[in-house]
C-alpha positions in Angstrom: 192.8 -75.9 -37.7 196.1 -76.9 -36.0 196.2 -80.8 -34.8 196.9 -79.2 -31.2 192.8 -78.6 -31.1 192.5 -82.6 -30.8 193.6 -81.9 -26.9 190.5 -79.7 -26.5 189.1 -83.1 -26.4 191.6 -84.3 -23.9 189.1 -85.2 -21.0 186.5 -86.9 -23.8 184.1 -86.2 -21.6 183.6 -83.7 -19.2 184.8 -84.2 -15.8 183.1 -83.9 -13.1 183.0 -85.1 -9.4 179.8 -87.4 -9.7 181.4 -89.3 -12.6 183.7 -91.7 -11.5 183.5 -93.7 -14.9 186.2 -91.2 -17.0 188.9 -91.8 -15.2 191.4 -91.3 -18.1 191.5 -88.4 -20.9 192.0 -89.6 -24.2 192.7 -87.9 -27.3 190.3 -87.7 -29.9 192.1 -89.7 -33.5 192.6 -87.4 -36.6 191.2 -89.8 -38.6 190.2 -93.7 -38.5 187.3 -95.5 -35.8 187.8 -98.2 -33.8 184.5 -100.4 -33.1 184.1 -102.8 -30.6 180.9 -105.8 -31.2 179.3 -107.6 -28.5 181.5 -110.4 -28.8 184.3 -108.3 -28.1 186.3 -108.4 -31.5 186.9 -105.1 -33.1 186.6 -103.1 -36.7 188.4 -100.0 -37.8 187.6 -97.9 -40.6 188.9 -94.4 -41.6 192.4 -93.2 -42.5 195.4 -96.3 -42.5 197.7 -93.6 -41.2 196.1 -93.2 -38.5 195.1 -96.7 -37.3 192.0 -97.3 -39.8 193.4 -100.6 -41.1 191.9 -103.6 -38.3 194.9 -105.2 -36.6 194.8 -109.0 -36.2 194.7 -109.7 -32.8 196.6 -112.4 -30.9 194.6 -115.9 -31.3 191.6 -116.4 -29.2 192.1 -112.8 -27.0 189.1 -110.2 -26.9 189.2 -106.3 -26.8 188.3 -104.8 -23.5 188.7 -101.2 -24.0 190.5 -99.4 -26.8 192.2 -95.7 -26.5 193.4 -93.1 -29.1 196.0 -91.0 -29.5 196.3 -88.4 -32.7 197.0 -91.3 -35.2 197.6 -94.5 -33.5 195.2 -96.6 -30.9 195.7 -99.3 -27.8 193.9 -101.2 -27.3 193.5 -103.5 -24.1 192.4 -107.1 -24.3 191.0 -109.5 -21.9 193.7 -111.0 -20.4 195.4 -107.6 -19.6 197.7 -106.8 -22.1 198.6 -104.3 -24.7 197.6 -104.2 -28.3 199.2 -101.1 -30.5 198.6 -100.1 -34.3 198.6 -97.3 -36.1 201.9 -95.5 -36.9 204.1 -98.1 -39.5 206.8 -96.0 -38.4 206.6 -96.1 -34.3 207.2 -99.2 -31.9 206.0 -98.6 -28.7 208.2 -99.8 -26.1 208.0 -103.3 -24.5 205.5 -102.6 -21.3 206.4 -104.3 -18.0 204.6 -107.6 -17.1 201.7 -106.9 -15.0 197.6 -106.6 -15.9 196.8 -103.1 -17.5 193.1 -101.8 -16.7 193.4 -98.3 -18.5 195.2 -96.3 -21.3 195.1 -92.0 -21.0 196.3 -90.6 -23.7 197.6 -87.1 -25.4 198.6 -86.1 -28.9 201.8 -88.8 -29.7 201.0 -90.7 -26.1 200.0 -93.3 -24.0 199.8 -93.6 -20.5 199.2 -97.1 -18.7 197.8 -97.7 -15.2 198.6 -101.0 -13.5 195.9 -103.0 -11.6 198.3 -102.8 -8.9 198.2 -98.7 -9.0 201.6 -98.2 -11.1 201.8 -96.8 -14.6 203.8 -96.7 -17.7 203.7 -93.7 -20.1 205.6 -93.8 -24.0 205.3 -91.2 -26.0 206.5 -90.3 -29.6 206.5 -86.4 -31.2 207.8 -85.0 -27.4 204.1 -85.8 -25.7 204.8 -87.5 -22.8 208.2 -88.2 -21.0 210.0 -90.6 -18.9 207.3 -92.7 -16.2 207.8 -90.8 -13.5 208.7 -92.1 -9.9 205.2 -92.4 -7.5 205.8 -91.4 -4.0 206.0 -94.3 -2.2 202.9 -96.2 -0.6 200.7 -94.1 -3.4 198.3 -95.6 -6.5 197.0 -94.1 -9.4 193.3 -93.6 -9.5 192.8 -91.7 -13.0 195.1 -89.9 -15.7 194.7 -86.2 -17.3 196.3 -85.2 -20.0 196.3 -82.3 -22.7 198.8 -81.8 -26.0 202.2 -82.9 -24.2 201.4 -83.6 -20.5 199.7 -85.9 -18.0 198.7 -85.4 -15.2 198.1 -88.2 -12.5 195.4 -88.1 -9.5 196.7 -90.4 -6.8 195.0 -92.3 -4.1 195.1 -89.4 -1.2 194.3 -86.7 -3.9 197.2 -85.6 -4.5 198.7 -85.3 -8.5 201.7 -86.6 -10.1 202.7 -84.4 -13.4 204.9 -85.6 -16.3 205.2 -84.3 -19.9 207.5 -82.3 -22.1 207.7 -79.0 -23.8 205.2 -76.3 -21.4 205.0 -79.1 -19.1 207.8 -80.3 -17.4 206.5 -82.8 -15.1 206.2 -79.7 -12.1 202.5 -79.8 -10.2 201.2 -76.9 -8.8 201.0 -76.0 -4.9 197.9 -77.2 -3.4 196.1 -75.8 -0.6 197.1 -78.3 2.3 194.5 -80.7 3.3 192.5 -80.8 0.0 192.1 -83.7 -2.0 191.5 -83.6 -5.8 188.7 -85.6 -7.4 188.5 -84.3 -11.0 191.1 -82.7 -13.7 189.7 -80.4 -16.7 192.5 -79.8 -19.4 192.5 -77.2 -22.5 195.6 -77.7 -24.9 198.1 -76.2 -22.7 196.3 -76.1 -19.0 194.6 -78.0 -16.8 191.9 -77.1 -14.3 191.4 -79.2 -10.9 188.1 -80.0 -8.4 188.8 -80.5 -5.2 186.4 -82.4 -3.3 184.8 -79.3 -1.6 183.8 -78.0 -5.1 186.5 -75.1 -5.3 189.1 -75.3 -8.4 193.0 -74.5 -8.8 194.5 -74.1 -12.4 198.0 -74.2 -13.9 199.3 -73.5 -17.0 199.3 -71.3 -19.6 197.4 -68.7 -18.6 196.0 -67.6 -22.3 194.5 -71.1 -22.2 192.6 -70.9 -19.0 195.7 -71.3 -16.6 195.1 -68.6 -14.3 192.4 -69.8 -11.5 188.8 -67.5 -12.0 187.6 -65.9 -8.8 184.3 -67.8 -8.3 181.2 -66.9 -6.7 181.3 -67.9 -2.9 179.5 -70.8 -1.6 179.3 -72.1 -5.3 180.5 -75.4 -5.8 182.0 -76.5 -8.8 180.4 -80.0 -10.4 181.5 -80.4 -13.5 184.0 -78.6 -16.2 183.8 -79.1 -19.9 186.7 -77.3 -21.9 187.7 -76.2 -25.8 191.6 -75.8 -27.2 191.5 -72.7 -24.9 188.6 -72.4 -22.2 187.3 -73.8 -19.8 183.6 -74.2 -18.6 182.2 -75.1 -14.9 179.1 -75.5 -13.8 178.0 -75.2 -10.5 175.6 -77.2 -8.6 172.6 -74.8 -8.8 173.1 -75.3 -12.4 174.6 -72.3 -13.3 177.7 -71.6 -15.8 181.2 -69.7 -15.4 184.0 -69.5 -17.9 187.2 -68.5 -18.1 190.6 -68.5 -20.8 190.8 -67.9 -24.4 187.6 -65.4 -25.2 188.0 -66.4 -29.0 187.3 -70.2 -28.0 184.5 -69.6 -25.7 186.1 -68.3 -22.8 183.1 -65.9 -22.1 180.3 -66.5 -19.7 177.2 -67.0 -21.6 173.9 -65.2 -20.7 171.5 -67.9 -19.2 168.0 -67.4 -19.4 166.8 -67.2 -16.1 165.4 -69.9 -14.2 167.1 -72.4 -16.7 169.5 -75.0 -15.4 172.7 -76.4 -17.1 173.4 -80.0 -16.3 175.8 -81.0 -19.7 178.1 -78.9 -21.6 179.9 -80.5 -24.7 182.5 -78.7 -26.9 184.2 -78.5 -30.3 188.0 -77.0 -30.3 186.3 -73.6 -30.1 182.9 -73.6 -28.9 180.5 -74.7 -26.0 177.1 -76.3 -26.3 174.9 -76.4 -22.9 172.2 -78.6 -22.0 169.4 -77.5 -20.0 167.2 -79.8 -17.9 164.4 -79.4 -20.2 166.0 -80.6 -23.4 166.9 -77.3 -24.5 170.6 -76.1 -26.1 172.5 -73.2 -26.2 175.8 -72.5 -27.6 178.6 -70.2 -27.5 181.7 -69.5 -29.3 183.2 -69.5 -32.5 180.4 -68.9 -34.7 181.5 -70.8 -37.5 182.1 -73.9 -35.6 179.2 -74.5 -33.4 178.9 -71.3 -31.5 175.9 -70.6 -32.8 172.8 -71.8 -31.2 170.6 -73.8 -33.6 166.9 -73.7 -34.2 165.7 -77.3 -32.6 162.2 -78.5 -33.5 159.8 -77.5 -31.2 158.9 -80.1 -28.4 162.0 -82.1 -28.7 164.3 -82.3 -26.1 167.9 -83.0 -26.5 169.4 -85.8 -24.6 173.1 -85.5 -25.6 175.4 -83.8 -28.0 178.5 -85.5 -29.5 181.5 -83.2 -31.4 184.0 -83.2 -33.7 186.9 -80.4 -34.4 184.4 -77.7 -35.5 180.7 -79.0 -35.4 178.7 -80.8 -33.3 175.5 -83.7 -33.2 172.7 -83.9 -31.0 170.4 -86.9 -30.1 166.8 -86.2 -29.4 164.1 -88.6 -27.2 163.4 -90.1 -30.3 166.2 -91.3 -31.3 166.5 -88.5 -34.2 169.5 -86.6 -34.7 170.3 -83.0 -35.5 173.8 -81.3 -36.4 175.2 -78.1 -37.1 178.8 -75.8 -37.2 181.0 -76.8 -39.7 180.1 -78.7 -42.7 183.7 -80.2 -43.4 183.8 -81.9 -39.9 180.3 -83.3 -40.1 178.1 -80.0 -39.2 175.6 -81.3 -41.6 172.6 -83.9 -40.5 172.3 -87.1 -41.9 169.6 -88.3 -44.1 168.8 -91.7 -41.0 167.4 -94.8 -42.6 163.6 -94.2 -41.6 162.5 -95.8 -38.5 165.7 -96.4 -36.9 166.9 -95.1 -33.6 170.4 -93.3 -32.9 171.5 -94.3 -29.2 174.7 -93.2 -29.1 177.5 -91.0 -31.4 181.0 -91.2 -32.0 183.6 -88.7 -33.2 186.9 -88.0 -34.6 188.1 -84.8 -35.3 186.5 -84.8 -39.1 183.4 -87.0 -39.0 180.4 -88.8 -36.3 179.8 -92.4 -36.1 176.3 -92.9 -34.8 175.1 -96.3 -33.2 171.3 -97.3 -33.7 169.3 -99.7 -31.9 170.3 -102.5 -33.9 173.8 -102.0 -33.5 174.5 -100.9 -37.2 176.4 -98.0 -37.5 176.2 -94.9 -39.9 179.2 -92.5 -40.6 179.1 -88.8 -42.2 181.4 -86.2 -42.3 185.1 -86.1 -44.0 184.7 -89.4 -46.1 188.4 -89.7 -45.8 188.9 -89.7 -42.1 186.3 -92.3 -41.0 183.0 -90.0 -42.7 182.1 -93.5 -44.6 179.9 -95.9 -42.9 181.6 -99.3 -43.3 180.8 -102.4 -44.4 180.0 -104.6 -41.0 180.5 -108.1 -40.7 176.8 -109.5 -40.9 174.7 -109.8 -37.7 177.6 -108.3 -35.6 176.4 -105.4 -32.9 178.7 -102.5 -32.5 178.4 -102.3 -28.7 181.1 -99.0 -28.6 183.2 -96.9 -30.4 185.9 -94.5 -30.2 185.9 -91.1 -29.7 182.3 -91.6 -27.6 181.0 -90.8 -24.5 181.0 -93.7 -22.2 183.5 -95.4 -19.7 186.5 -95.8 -21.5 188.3 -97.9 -19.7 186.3 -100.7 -18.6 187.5 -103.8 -16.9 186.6 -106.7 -18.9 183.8 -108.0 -17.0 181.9 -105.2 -17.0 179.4 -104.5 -19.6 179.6 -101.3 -22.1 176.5 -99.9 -22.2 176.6 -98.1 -25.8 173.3 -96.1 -25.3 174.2 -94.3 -21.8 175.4 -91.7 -23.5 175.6 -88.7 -20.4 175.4 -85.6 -23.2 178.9 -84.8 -22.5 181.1 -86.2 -25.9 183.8 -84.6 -26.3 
């Protein structure tokens, strides 16, 4: 698969308009982890190319949040500023004085919001672009991104766009008087919600550029999206797609009377959760697209997803997987008695969290697949490439187990 299919993963979880908490895309790492404990030091594991050695961190700081990009991460500590590692070969620029409070990021970039509203983007391999100028008077409120663009929602709903290659920094023309709440990206488009529940896209139009015609009166909550396609559901908890058929851009049959309230994704598939623990999938075959046979009586509470396969969590804490087998499409043998409450991914491998706050790691062994060895008596409280607020400030609390069923 090409890297490009990390930014299927762009919006890490999917966006929606009740779901303030992801309020920057990130980019899912090729292959290494980053773990935060409770204490608020951090571990990495995975491939050293791609930030899997643990940096040292400055003396007596703590990790607040931590982003990705392809192979590097950033990490922000508790006094506001800016750790970087990965790359040996890239320095990041020197970032302007000022407290950051979250990091978007693309395939080779970073983007920085300010606590006072500003940013600060830098970039390597052509993904990102010079910081553009905001309009004056306006702040930042969350970052999109997909393989070399951002895309900024400002304070009156409006959107600033920056990038390179397809993306050029130009936003699209928006209906006067609406206000966006929530940006959806596929590798080369990105799809908006405006607060009234309608959508505008941009973009390529082979990746889901081109805006659908949607049912009147339907309202738009949420959109989940692959390398190529996106994936709204609508209040009434119904499903539309649209963009690359290969990579799910079909509308699924429904059964009737069944509601969708999550939908995760590989680079090339869609997996839906009903509201009565029930899955269904669509899309490549091969990588996910196929729906699995569940145990009867257990209802899935979310799905996590790598490249081409994808995990689920039941009630119980038990987990099932399927899709590809070289990006972790085969379940885990759990240690008996233990609980999984959240799951992390890379593109190659899942990183599942138990009760305890021990980890275990399957997949590509060489891209973070290996469970490390853990410091002794140390809780892993998050970790990359999972399905919770990003981008907390430092006084709030990471709650590792409210996973929404929504990993990207």
């Amino acid at each position: 698969m090409s890297t490009s299919c990390l930014n299927a993963d762009s919006s890490i979880a999917m966006t929606s308009t009740k779901d303030p908490a992801h309020c920057c895309h990130q980019c899912k790492n090729y292959g290494a982890f980053a773990a935060i404990f409770e204490d608020r030091t951090l571990q990495c594991w995975g491939d050293q190319a791609h930030g899997g050695k643990t940096p040292d961190l400055p003396p007596g700081r703590k990790v607040a949040s931590i982003a990705s990009s392809w192979q590097d991460f950033a990490a922000i500590l508790d006094d506001g500023t800016v750790q970087y590692w990965g790359r040996q070969d890239f320095v990041p620029p020197d970032l302007r004085k000022g407290k950051k409070v979250a990091i978007a990021s693309n395939e080779g970039g970073f983007a920085v919001i300010f606590e006072d509203g500003t940013l600060q983007d830098w970039w390597d391999y052509g993904c990102g672009g010079k910081t553009p100028d905001l309009p004056p008077g306006r702040k930042v409120v969350s970052i999109a991104s997909n393989e070399d663009g951002f895309v900024a929602i400002l304070d009156d709903g409006t959107l600033q766009c920056w990038g390179s290659g397809f993306f050029e920094g130009e936003p699209p023309d928006l209906p006067k008087g609406k206000k966006v709440v929530s940006i959806a990206s596929t590798e080369l488009a990105f799809a908006a919600i405006f607060e009234d529940g309608t959508v505008q896209c941009w973009g390529h139009q082979d990746c889901g550029g081109k805006t659908p015609d949607l049912p009147k009166g339907k309202k738009v909550v949420s959109i989940a999206s692959t390398v190529g396609s996106f994936a709204a559901i609508f209040e009434d908890g119904t499903v539309q797609c649209w963009g690359d058929q290969d990579c799910g851009g079909v509308t699924p049959d429904v059964p009737k009377g069944k509601k969708v309230v999550s939908i995760a994704s590989t680079c090339v598939s869609f997996a839906a959760i009903f509201e009565d623990g029930t899955v269904q999938c669509w899309g490549h075959q091969d990588c996910g697209g196929k729906t699995p046979d569940l145990p009867k009586g257990k209802k899935v509470v979310s799905i996590a997803s790598t490249w081409g396969s994808f995990a689920a969590i039941f009630e119980d804490g038990t987990v099932q997987c399927w899709g590809h087998q070289d990006f972790g499409g085969v379940t885990p043998n759990v240690p008996k008695g233990k609980k999984v409450v959240s799951i992390a991914s890379n593109a190659a491998a899942f990183a599942a969290i138990f009760e305890d706050g021990t980890v275990q790691c399957w997949g590509d062994q060489a891209h973070g697949g290996k469970t490390p060895d853990l410091p002794q008596g140390k809780k892993v409280q998050w970790i990359t490439g999972m399905d919770v607020n990003l981008n907390l400030p430092y006084s709030s609390p990471v709650h590792a187990g409210k996973q929404r069923g929504v990993l990207h």
